[in-house]
Structure formats: C-alpha cells, structure tokens
VEXVOKOL-349861 format. One record per atom (N, C-alpha, C): y, x, z; residue in one letter. Coordinates in steps of 0.001 Angstrom, whole numbers, plus 524288, in hexadecimal, padded with zeros to 5 digits. Layout:
// residues N
YXZA
...
***
This chain:
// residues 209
3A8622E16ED43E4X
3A4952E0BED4822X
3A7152E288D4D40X
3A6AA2E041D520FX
3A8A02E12DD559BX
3A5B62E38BD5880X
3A69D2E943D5BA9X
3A2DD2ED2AD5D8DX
3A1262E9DBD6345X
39C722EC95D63AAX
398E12EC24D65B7X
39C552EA45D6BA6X
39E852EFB0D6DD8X
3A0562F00FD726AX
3A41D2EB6FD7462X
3A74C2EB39D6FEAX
3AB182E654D7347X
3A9572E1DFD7316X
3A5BA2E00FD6EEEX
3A2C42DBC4D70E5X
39EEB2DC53D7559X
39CDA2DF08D765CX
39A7C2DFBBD7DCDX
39CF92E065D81D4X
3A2122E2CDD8069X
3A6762E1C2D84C0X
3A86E2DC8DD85FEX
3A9CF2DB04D82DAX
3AC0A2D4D9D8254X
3A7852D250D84F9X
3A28D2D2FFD83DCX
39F342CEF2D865DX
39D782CFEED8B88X
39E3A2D590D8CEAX
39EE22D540D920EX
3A3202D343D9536X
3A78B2D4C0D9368X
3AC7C2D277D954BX
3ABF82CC39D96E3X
3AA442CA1FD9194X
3A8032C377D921EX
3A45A2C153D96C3X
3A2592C5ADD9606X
39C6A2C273D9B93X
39F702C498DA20BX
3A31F2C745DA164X
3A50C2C9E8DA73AX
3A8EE2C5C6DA680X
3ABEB2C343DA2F5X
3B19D2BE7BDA51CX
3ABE32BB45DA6CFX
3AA122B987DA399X
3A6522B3F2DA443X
3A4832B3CDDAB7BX
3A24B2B90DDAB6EX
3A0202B8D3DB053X
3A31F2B8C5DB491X
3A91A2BBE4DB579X
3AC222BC32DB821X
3AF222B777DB92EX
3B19E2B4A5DB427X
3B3442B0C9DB52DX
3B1D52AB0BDB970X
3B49E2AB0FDBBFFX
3B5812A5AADBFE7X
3B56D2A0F9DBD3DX
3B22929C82DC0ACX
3B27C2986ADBE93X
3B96E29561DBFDBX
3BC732945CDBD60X
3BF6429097DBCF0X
3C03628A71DBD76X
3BF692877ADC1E6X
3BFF328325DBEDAX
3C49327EADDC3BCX
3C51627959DBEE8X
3C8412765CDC339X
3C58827417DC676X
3C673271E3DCAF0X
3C37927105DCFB6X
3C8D226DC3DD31EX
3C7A7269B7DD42AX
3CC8626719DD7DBX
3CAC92688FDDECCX
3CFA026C05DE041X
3D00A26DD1DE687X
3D32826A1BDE8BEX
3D0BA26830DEB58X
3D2F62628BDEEB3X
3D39326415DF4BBX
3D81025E98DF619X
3D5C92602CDFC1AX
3D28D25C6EDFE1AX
3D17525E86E03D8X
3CC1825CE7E04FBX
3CC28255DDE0657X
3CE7125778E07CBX
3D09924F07E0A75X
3D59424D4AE0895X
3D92524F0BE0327X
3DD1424C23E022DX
3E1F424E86E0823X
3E56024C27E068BX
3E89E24DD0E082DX
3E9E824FA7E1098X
3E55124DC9E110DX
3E47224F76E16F8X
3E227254D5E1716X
3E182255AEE1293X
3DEFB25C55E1232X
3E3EC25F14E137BX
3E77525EB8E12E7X
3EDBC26153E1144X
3EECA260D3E17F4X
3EF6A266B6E1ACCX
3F2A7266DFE1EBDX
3F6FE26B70E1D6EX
3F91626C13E2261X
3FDB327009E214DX
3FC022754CE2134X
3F75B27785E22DEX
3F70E27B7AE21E3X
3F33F27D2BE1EC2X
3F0762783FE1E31X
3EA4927A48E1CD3X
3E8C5274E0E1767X
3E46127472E148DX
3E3D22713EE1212X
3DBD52718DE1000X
3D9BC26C0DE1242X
3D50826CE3E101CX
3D47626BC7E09FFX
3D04926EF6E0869X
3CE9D27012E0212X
3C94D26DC2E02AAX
3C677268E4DFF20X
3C44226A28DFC57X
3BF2426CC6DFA6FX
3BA8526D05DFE05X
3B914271B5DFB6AX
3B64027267DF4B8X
3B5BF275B4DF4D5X
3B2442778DDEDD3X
3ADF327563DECB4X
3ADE826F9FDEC8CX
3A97526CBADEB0CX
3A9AE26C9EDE548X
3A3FC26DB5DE1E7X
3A26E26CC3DDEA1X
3A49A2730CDDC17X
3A90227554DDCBCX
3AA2127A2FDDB40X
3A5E027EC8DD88BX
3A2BA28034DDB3BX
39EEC2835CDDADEX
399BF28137DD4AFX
39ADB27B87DD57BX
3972E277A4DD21FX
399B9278D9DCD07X
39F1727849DCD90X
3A3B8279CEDC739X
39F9527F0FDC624X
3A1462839CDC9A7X
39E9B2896CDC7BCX
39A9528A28DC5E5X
395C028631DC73BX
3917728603DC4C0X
39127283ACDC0E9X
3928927EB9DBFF3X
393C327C5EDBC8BX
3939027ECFDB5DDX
3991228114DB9D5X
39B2628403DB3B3X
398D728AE3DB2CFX
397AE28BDBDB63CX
3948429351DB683X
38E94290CCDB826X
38B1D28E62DB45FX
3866E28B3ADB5B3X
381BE29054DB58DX
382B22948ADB295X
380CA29A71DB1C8X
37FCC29E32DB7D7X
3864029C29DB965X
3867F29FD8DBDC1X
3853D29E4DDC24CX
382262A064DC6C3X
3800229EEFDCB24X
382742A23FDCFC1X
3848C29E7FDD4F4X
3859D29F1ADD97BX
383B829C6DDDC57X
3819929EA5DE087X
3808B29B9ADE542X
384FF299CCDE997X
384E32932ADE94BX
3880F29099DE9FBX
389902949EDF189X
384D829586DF403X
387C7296FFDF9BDX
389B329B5BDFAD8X
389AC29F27DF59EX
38B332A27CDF672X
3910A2A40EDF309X
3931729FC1DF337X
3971E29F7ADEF42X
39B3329D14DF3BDX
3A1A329F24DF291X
3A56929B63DF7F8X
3A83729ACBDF3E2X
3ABE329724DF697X
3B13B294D6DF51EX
3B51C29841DF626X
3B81F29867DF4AFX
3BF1829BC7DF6DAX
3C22E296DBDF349X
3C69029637DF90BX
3CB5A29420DF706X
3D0422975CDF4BFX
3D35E29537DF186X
3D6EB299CDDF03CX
3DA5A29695DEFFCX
3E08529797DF2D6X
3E2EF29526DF1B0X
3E8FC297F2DEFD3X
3ED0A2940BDECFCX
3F10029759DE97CX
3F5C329421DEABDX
3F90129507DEE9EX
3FD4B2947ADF23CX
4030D294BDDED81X
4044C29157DF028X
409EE28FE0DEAE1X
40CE4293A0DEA09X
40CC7298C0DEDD2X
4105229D47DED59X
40B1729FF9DE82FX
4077229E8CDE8A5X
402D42A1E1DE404X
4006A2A515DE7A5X
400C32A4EFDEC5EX
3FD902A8DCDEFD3X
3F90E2A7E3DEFD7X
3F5D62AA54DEEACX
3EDD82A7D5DEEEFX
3EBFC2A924DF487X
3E9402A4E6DF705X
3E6CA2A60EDFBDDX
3E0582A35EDFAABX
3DF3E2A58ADFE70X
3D9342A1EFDFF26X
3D7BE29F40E0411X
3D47F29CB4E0572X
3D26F29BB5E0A29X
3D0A329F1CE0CBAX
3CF032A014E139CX
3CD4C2A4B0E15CAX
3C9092A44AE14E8X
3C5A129F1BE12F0X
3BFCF29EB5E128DX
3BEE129E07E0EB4X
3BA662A0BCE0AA8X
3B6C429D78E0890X
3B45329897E09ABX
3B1E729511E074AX
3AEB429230E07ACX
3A866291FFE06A7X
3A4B128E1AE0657X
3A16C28F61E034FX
3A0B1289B6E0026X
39E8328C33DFAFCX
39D8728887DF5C2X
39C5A28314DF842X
39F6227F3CDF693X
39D46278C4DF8A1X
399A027710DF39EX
395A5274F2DF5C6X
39224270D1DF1B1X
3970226BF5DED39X
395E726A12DEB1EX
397E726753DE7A2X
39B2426426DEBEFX
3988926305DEE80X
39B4525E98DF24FX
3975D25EABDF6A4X
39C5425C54DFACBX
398CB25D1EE0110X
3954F25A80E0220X
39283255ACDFE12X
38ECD25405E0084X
38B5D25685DFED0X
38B0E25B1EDFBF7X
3865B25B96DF7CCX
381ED25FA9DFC3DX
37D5125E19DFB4AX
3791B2621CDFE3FX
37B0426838DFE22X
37A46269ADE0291X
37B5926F6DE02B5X
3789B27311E0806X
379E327795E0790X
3756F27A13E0A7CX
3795727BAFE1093X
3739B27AD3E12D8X
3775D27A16E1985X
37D3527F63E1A3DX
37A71283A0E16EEX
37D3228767E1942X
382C328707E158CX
382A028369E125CX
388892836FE107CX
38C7928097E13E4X
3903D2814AE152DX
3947227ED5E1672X
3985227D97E14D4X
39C0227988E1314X
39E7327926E103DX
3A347277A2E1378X
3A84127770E132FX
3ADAF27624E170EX
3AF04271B8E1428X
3AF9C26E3BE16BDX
3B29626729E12A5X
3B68226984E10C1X
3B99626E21E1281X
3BFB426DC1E0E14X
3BF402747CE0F80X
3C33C27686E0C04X
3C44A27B64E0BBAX
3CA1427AC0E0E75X
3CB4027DE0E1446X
3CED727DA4E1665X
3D48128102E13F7X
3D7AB2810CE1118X
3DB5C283D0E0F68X
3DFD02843CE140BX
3E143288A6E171DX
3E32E2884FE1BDFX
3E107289B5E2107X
3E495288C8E23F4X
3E8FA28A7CE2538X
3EBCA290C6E233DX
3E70C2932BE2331X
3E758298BBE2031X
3E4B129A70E1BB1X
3E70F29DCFE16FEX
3E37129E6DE13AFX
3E4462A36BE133DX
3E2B92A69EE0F4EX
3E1EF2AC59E0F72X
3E1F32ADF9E094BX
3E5E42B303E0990X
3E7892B4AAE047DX
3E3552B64CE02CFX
3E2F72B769DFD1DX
3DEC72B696DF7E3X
3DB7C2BD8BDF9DAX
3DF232BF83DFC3CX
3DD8C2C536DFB43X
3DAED2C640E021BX
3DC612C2BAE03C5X
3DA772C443E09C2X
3DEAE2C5C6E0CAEX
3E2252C794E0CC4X
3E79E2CA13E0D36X
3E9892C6DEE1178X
3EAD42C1FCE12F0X
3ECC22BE66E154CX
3EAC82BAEEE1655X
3ECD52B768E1998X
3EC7B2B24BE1BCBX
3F0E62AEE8E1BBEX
3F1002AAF5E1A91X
3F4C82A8CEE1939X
3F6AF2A1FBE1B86X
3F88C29F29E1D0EX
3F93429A50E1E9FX
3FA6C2966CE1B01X
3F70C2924FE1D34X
3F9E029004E186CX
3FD3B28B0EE1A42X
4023828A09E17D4X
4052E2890BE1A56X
407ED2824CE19BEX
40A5327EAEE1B25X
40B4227964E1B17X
40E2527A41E1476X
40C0527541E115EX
40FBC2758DE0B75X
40F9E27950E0776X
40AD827DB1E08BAX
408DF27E41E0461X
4051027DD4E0097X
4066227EABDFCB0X
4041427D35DF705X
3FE7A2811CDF491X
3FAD528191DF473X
3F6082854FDF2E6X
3F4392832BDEF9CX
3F19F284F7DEADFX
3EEEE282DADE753X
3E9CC28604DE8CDX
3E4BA2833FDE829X
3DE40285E0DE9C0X
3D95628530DE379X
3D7D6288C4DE5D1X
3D2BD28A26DE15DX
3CDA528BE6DE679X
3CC8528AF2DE33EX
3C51128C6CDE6A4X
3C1C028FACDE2F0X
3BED8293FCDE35BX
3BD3229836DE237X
3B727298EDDE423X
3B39B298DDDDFF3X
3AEE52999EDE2FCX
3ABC829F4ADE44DX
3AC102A1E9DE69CX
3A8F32A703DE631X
3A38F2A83FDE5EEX
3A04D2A9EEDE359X
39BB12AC91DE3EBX
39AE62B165DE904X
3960A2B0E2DE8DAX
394692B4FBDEF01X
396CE2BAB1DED7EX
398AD2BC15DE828X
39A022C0E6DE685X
39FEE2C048DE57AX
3A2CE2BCF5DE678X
3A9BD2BCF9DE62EX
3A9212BBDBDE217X
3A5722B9CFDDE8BX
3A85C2B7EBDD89DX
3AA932B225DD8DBX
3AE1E2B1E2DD78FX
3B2012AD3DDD6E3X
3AE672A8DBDD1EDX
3AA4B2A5EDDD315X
3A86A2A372DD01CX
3AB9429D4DDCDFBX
3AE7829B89DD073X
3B10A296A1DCF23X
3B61529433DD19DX
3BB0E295EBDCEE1X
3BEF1292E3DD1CDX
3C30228E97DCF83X
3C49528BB3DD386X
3C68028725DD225X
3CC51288F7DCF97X
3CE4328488DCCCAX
3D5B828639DCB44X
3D7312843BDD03BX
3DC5728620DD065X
3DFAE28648DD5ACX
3E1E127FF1DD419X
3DFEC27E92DD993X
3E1CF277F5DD9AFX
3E8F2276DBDDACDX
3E9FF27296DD984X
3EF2427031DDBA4X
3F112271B6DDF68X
3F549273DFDE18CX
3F61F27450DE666X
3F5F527020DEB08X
3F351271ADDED31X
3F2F42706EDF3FAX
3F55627342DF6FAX
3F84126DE5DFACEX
3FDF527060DFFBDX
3FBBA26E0AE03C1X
3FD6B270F1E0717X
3FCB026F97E0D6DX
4004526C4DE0FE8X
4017826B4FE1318X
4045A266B4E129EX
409E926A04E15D9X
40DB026719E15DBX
4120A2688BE182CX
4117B2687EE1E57X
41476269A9E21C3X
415CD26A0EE289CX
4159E26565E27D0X
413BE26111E2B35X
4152225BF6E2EF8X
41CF025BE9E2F9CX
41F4D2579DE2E95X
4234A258B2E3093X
424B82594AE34AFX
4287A25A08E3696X
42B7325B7DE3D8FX
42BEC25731E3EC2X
42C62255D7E44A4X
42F0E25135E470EX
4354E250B9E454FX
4374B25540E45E8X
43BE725347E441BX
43C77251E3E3EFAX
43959253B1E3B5CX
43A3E25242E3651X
439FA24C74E32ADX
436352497AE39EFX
4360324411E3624X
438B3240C7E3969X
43ADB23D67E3760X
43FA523A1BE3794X
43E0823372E3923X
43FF22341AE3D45X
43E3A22E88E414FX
43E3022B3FE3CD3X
43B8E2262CE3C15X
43BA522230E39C6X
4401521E2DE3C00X
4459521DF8E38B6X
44934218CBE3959X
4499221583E384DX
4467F2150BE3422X
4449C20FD8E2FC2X
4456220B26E3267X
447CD207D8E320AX
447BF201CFE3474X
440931FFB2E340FX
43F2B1FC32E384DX
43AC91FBA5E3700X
43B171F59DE34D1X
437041F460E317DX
4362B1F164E2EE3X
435F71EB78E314CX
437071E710E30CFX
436E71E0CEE32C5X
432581E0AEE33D6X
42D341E140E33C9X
427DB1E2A7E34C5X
425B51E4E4E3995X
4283B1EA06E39B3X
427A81EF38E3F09X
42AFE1EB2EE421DX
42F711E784E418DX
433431E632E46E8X
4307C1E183E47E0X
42E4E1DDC1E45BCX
42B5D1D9C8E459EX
426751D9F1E49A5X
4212C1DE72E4869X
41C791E125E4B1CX
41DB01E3E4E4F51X
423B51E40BE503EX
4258E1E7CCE570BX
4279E1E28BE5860X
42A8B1DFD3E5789X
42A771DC28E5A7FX
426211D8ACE5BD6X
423CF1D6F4E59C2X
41DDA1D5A6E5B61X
41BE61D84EE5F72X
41A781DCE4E5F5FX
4176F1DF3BE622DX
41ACB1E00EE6707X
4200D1DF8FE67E1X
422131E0B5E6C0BX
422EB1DB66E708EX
4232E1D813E6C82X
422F11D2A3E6E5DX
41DB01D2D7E7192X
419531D40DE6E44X
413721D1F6E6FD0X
4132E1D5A3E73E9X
414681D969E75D6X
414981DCEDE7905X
417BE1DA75E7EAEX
41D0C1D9A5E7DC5X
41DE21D5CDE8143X
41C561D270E8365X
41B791CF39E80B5X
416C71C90DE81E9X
412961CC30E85BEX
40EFF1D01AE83BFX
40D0B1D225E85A3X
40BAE1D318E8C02X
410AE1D596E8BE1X
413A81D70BE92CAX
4138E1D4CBE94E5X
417AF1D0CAE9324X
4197E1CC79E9401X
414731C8C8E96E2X
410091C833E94C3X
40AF21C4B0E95A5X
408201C82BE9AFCX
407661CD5FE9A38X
405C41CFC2E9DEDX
408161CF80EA424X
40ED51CF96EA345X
411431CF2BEA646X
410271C937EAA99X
40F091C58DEA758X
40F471C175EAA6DX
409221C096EACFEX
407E11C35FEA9F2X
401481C253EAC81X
3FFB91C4F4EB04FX
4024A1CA79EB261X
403631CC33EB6BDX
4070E1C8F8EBAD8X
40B801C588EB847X
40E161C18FEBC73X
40A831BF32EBDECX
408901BCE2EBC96X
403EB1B7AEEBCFEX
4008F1BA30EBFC8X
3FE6F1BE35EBF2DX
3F91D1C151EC426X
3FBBE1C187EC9D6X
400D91C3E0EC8DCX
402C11C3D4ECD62X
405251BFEAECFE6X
404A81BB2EECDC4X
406A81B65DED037X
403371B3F2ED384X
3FE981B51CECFA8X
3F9871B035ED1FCX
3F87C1B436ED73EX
3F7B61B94AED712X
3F5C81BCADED992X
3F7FE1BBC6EE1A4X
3FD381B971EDEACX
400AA1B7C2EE4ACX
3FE361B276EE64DX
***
C-alpha cells in the first residue's frame, strides 16, 4: 500500500504543474504586407489574431478577460540574444473586422524596430540592416501570468543597405534592334516636327510683309 502522504504530495505537485503551465501552441507569425513589410531597420508583424481564441479554446475551464490581457513580442536574434519590443500591445479580436468595443484599439501590424529592448530591461538595442530574428508572441494576464505562447517562427531579416552609387555599374549592354528602331522614329517624328513648326512661322512672317 502506498502511504498516505506521498500520494497527496504528488497530487498536489500535479494540480500546481497543471495550473502553472503555459499554453503552447503553433501559430503562423507573418508579415504584415509580404515583402514590403521588410525595411532596413525595422519590419511590420502581423498582429495576434485569433491567438487568444487558441487559449480559450483549449483552457475552455479557465477564464480571462480579454481587455485586460496584452500581447508581448519576444524576439531571438541569430547571435541567441532575446529582446522584446518596447511595447506591449493589446489582445486583437479574431480578426479586424470583428465587432469590438470602442475603447479597444488595435495597431494593423506590430512594429519590430527601429529599436528593441533587452528581455531584462537592461538595454536598448538597434536593430540593424541583414539581420536575422526569429518571433513568438506571448499573452499575459492582468497578474504577469504567461497564459499562451506561440513557437518561435522562421526567421525574419531586415533587409540589407540599398547599394552605393558607386557600387552599381552603368549599363553597356548593346541595345536591342527594337530600342534602335523606336529612337529612330521618335527622333525622326521630332524633326518633322520642327521642321513643320519652323515653316509655319516662315509663312506668318511672309504674309505679315
């Protein structure tokens, strides 16, 4: 027979993981407009639509009030350095068209950039042309409990510097029987042009005598 005590330990132990534990799940972090999201220093996200809906979903027991709950971005830099955004957010409805109450506001994208800020508060940090971050989204309760976060997505890069003037290289290319064809035309018709104007000013000033 197994005593009393360690079976009540164990079952406390059980109901404190259960309760402590974070929701887990996959969730695709996109950017916000495809590849025009991607600048050099900065990059729009996306925001946490339907996110919060997973948490209920699956914790259908457990109750939060959706406005008193935010977002945090977290992000994990190819050196492994963890930063976050300087802002929270707040919880988005499933999607932006969906009814919602005046006093929510929601941002079309989560701005990642120009600056973000170490995990601990400690720093500030830039973020810089050509690098690589992988992101997760994190939902908090009004009490800091970490109720639902996403796996860390694919990496997303910022885009490289614009090249230099000197770096790009005049075009020598012969141009095509086509391009020499449509300039002569147009230089011709341009002539003619002149050419017509020219005499029609002779002619004013002829009759004019």
């Amino acid at each position: 027979m197994v005593p009393a005590f360690p079976r009540s330990l164990a079952a406390v132990l059980m109901i404190l993981c259960c309760c402590n534990s974070q929701l887990v799940v996959d969730y695709d972090i996109a950017l916000f407009n495809g590849e025009v999201s991607r600048l050099a220093t900065l990059v729009w996200l996306s925001p946490a639509y339907c996110l919060f809906e997973k948490w209920v979903e699956q914790r259908g027991g457990e109750l939060t009030v959706r406005s008193s709950a935010s977002v945090q971005v977290e992000l994990l830099r190819e050196d492994n350095a963890t930063f976050v955004l300087p802002q929270r957010y707040s919880v988005p409805f499933c999607n932006d068209f969906s009814p919602k109450p005046a006093a929510v506001s929601t941002p079309l994208a989560y701005q990642m950039g120009p600056n973000v800020a170490c995990i601990d508060g400690s720093c500030i940090e830039h973020v810089l042309p050509g690098q690589r971050f992988r992101v997760r989204y994190i939902i908090y309760s009004v009490s800091e409990e970490a109720l639902v976060t996403t796996k860390w997505s694919a990496p997303i890069a910022t885009r490289d510097d614009p090249p230099s003037y000197s770096s790009i290289d005049a075009d020598t290319t012969p141009r095509s029987g086509a391009m020499v064809v449509i300039t002569t035309v147009l230089v011709v018709t341009l002539f003619l042009l002149l050419l017509g104007f020219v005499s029609m000013l002779a002619a004013r000033s002829k009759f004019a005598r």
